[in-house]
PLY file of the C-alpha trace (Angstrom):
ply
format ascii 1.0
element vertex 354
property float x
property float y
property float z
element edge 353
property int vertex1
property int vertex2
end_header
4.46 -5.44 -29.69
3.43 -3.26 -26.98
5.49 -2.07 -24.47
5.07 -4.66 -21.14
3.70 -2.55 -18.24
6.40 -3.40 -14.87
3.30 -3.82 -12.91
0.37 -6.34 -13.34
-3.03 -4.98 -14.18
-5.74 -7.39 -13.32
-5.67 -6.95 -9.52
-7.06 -4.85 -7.19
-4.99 -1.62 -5.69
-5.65 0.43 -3.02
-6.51 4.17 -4.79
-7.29 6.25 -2.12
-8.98 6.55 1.35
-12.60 7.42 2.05
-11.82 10.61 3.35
-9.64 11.42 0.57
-13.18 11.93 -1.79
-15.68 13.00 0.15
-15.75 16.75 0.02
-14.77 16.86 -4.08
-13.15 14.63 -6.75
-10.02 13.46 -6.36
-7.48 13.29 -9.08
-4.82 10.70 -9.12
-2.87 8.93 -11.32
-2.41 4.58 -10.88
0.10 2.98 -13.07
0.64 5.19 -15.26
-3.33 6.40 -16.13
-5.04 9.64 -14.97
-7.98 8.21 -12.70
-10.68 10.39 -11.10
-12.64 9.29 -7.93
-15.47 10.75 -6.74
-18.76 9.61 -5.55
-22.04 9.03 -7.89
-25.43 8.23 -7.12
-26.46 7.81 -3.88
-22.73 8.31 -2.13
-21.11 5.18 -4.00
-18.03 5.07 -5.14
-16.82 5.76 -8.78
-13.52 6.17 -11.18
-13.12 7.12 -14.96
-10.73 8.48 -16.98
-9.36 11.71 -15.49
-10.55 13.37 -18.74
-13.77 15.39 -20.57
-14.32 14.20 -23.90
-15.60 17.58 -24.77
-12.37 19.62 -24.58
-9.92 17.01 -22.81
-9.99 18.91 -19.82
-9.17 17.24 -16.56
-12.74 16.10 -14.93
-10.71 16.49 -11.47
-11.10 20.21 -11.28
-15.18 19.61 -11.45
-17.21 18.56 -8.64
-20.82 16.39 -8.21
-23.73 17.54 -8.43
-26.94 15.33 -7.99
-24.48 11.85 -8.18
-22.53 13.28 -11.45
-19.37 14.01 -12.17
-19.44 17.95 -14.03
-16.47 19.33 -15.64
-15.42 22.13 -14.59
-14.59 24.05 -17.90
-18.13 24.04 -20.02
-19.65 21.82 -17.42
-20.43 18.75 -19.42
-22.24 15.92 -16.89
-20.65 12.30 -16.65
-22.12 9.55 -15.33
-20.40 6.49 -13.04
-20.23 4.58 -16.14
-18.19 7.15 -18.01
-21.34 8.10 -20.14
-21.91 11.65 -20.72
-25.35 12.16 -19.24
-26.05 16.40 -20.11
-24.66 19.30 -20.80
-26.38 23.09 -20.31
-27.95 23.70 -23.69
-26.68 20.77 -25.75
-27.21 17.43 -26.70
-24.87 15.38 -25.56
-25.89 11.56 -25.37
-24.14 10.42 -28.32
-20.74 11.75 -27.09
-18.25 9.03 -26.57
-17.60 7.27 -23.39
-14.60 7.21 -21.16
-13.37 4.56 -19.71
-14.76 3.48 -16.05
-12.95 1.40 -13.77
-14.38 -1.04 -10.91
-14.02 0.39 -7.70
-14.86 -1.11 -4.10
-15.06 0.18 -1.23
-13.98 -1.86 1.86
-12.09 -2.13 5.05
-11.55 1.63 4.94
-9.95 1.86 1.67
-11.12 2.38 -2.01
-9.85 -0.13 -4.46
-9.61 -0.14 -7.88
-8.67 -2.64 -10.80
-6.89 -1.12 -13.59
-6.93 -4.16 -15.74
-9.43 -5.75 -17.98
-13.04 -5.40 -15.95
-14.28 -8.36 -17.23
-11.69 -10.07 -14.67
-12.50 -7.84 -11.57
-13.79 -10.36 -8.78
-14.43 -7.93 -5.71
-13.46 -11.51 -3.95
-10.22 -11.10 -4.62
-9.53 -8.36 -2.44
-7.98 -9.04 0.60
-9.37 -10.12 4.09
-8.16 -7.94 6.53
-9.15 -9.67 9.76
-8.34 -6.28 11.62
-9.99 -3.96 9.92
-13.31 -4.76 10.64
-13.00 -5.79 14.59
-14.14 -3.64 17.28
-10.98 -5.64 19.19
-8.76 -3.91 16.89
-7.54 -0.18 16.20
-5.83 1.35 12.90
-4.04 3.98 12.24
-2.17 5.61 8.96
-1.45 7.77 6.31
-0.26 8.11 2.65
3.03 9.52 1.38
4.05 9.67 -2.17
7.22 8.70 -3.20
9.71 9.07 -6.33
10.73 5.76 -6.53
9.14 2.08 -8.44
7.18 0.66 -6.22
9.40 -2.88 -6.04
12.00 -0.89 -4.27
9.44 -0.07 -2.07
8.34 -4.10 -1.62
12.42 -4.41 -1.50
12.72 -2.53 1.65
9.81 -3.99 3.38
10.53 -7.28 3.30
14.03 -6.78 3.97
14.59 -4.67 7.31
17.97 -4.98 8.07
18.19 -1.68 6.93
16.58 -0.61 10.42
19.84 -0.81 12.10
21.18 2.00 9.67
18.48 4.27 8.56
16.16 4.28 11.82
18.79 3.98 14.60
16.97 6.65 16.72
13.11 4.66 16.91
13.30 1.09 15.81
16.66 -0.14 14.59
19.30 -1.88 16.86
22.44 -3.68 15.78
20.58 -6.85 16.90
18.87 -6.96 13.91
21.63 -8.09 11.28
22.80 -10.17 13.77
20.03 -12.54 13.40
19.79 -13.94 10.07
16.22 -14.26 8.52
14.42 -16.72 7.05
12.57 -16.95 3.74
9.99 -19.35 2.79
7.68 -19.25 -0.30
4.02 -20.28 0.31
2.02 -20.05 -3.43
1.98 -16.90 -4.17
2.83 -15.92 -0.93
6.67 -14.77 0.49
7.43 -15.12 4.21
10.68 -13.34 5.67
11.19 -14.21 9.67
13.76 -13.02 11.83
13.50 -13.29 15.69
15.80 -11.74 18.42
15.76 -12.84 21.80
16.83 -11.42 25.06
17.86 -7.78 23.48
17.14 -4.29 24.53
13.73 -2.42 23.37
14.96 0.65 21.20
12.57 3.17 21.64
9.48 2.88 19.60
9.25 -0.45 21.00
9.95 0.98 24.59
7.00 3.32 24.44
4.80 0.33 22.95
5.53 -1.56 26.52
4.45 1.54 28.31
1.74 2.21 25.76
0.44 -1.57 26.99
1.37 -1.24 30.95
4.49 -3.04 30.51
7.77 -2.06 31.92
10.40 -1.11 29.75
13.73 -1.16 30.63
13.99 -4.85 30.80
15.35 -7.33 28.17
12.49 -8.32 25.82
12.02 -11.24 22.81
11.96 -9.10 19.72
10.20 -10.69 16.20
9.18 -9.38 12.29
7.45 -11.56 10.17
7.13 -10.23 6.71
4.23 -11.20 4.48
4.56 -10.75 0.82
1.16 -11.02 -1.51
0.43 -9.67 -5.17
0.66 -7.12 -6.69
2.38 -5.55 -4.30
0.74 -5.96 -0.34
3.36 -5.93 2.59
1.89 -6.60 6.27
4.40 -7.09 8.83
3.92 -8.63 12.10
6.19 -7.12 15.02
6.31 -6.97 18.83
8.12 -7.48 21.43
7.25 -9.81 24.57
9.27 -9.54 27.93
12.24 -12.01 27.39
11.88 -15.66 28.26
7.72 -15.74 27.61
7.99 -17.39 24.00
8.28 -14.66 22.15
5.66 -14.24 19.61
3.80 -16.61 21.34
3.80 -15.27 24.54
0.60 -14.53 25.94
-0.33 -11.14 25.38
-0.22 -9.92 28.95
3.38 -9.70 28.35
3.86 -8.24 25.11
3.27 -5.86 22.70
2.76 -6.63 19.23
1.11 -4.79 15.99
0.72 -5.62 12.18
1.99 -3.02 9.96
0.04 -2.52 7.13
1.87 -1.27 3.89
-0.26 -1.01 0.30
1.77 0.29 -2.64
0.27 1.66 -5.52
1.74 2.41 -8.44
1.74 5.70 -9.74
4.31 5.74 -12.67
7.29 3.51 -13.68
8.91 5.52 -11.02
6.72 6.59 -7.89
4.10 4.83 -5.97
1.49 5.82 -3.55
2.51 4.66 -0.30
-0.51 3.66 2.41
0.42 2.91 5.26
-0.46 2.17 9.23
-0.48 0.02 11.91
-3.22 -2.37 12.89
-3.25 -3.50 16.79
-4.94 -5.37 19.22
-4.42 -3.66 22.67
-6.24 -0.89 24.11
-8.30 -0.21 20.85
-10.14 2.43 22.56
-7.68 4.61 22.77
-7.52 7.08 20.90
-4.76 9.39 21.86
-2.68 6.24 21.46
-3.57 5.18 17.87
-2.80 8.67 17.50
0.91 8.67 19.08
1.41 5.81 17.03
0.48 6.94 14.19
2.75 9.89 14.66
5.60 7.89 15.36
4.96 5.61 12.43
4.86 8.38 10.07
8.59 9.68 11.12
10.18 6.18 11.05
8.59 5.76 7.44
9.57 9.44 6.69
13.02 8.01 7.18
12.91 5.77 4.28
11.63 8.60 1.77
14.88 10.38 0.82
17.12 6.73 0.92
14.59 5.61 -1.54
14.27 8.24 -3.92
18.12 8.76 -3.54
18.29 4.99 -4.79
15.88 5.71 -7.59
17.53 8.51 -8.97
21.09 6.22 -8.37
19.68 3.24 -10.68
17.89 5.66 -13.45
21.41 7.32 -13.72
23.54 3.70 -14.17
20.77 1.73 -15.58
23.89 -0.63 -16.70
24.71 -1.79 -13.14
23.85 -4.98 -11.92
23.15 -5.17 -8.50
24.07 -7.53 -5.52
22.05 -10.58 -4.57
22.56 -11.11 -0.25
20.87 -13.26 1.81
18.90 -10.62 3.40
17.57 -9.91 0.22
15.50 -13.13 -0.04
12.60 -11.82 0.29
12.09 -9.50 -1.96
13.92 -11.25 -4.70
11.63 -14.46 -4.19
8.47 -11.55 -4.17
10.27 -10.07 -7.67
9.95 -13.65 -9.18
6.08 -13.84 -8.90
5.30 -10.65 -9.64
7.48 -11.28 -12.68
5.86 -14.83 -13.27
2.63 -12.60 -12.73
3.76 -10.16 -15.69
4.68 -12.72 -17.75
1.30 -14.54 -17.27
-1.01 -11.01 -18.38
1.03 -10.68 -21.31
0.30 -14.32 -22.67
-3.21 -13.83 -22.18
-3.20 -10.33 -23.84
-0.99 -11.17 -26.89
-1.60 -15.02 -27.05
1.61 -15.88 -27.15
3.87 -18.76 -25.70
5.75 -18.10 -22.35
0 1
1 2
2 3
3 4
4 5
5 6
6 7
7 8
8 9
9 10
10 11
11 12
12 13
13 14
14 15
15 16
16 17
17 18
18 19
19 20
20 21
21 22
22 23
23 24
24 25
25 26
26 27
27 28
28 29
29 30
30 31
31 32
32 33
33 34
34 35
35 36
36 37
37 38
38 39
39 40
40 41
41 42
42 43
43 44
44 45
45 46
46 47
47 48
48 49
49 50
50 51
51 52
52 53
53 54
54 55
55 56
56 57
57 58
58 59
59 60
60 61
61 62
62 63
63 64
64 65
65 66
66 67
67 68
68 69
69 70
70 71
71 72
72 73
73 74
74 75
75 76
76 77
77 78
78 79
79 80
80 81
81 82
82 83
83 84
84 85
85 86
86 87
87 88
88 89
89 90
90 91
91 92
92 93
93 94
94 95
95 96
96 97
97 98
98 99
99 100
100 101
101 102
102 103
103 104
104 105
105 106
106 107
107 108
108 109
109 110
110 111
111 112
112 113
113 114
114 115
115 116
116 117
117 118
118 119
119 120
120 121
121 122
122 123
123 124
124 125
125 126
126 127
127 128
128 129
129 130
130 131
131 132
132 133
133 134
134 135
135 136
136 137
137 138
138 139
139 140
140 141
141 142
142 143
143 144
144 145
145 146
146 147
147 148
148 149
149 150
150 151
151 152
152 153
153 154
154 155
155 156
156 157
157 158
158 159
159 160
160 161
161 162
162 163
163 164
164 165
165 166
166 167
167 168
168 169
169 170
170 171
171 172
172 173
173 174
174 175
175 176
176 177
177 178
178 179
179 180
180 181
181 182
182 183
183 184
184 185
185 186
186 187
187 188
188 189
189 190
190 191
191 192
192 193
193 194
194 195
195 196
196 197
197 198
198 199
199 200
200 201
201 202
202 203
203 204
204 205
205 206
206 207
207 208
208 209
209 210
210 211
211 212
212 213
213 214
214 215
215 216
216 217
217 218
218 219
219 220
220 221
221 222
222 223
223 224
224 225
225 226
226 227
227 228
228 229
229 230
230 231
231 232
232 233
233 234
234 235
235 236
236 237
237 238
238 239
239 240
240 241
241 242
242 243
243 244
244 245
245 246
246 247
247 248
248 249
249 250
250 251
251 252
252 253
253 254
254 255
255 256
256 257
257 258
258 259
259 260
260 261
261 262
262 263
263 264
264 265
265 266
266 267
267 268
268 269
269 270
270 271
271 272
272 273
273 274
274 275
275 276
276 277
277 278
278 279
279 280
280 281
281 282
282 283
283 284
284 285
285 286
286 287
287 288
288 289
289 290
290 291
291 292
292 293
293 294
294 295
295 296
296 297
297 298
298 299
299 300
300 301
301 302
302 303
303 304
304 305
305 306
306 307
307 308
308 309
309 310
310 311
311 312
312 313
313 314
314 315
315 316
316 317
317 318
318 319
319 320
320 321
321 322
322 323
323 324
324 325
325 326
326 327
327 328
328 329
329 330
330 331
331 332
332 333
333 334
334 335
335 336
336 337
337 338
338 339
339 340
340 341
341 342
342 343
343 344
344 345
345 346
346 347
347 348
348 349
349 350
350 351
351 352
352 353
């Protein structure tokens, strides 16, 4: 019996950004295969196997010329199918394919399904309601991290840890002094936790000001944490000026922004981590989706070295079993689909009983 993969398979991923392929292939590798992207005939988008069946050299360090993918050793042509489609002086056609992938472009990302393609339904992918508004703005970036990507899900959906590990931009003591609240809705996990009549820390403070608010006033503080396979964390958070209804005070009173987190597995042990922030005031500005962005990327920064630290922690006392809190809710109830998820692809692909 083969080894089970610790991530599912037939679902869609986010693989890369736009930008990220359109000067040159792009190289990366997405749970645990070598992957290139690059764009075929006429500018769509396109992934194989991130390897020439003529010498095994990585197809990565090609480029594309006239919608094909050339290797850049002996510069053997591939097509978007993973067919080899020419070669300088040889006859290539009956080479063997490599494998191709469905991709889709959409909402600003490129996704791709690393499972069986037969079962890649571009409907699937999630609406995001934001990404396609002229009433909204988005902003983000991608970090890579040494760690398996359900810590990542782990931390999201639990953010006590604010209080601790970003006391300078969004933490506050307030925020393990309100207890959260978990709910399971199909496949989805919801983690609440509201705060009312508190401080703004300071991320939050230049939000207010970012909106025309004042900030030095108490304020109604809420994070809603939403959960979906495989592994898709947006958070809603804002903060109103105290006594308005918090999040659902009208929005001349409040700032508020969903932040968008897509983890993508790279190995058993690091992820591709996209993130950004999605909001709904002042989309037109620029130089603030900018700011934001900035500050974004530091707070996330933050997490980087607590999370590989942890990594490294549970690879070296694989033995230990660890503690179960109430503030870990969420991502234990998001562990139990993606494990019921797990357990599901590996019935269908060995036809067994559960």
């Amino acid at each position: 019996m083969t080894k089970q993969a610790p991530f599912p398979k037939n679902t869609w991923y986010v693989a890369c950004t736009p930008d990220e392929i359109e000067s040159k292939p792009l190289g990366r590798t997405i749970c645990n295969e070598p992957i290139v992207l690059f764009r075929g005939d006429e500018g769509r988008v396109a992934a194989v196997e991130d390897f020439c069946p003529h010498r095994g050299a990585p197809l990565s360090l090609g480029f594309v010329r006239d919608g094909k993918l050339v290797c850049g050793y002996h510069g053997l042509e591939m097509g978007c199918d993973g067919k080899c489609a020419g070669m300088p002086g040889q006859r290539v056609r009956g080479f063997p394919s490599i494998r191709a992938y469905p991709v889709v472009e959409r909402h600003g990302f490129v996704w791709l399904w690393p499972g069986d393609p037969e079962q890649a339904d571009p409907s699937l992918i999630p609406e995001l309601h934001w990404a396609n508004s002229p009433d909204w703005a988005y902003g983000g970036g991608l970090y890579h991290v040494r760690c398996e990507y359900r810590l990542m899900i782990d931390n999201l959906m639990d953010l006590t840890h604010e209080t601790y590990v970003h006391a300078s931009s969004i933490g506050q003591p307030e925020i393990e002094e309100a207890a959260p609240e978990t709910t399971v809705q199909g496949d989805e996990v919801i983690t609440s936790r509201h705060m009312e009549n508190i401080p703004a820390p300071p991320f939050w403070q230049a939000a207010l000001r970012g909106c025309g608010l004042a900030d030095d006033v108490p304020v109604d503080r809420w994070q809603i944490c939403r959960f979906t396979p495989p592994s898709h964390v947006h958070i809603d958070v804002g903060v109103a000026h105290a006594g308005n209804g918090g999040y659902d005070a009208p929005a001349a009173v409040k700032a508020s922004s969903i932040v968008v987190d897509f983890i993508t597995p790279e190995t058993d042990t690091s992820i591709w981590y996209f993130w950004g922030m999605a909001r709904n005031f002042k989309p037109e500005d620029s130089e603030l989706t900018d700011k934001i962005r900035e500050g974004q990327g530091k707070i996330f920064a933050e997490d980087l070295e607590m999370l590989e630290a942890q990594q490294r922690n549970l690879l070296r006392y694989p033995e230990r079993q660890l503690l179960k809190l109430n503030i870990d809710g969420g991502g234990v109830q998001a562990r139990r689909i993606i494990d019921r998820i797990l357990t599901e692809e590996r019935t269908a692909r060995e036809g067994v009983t559960p």
